[in-house]
Phi, psi and omega in degrees: 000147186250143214245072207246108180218189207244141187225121196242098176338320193288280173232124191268337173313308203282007188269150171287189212227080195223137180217113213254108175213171169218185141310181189280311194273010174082004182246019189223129181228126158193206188181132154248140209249139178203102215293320149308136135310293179335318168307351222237121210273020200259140167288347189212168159303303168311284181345287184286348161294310208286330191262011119322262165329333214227318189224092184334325173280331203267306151349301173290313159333323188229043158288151148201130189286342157300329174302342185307304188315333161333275166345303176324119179087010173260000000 
């Protein structure tokens, strides 16, 4: 998974929120989106890995094959 956020000292709540992962073989792409951090109800980081990685319907929820372009050169 890849950890991606955008960071503004003045309000850090208020920025957005993206979390960008994919498979092992490159063929699953996808990113969850949050327009606040503050919005984002998981507690940690781990938390929202494992419930990614665990649960194939909520996964399947936040594919997007545009999300790839990240990826490149990684």
């Amino acid at each position: 998974m890849r950890h991606h956020r955008f960071l503004d000292d003045r309000l850090p709540s208020e920025q957005p929120y993206a979390l960008y992962f994919r498979d092992d073989e490159r063929t699953v792409f996808g990113v969850l989106r949050f327009e606040r951090s503050k919005d984002n109800p998981y507690s940690s980081f781990a938390t929202v890995t494992r419930k990614i990685m665990d649960d194939a319907e909520f996964r399947e929820s936040l594919i997007d094959e545009g999300s790839k372009k990240v990826w490149k050169g990684r």
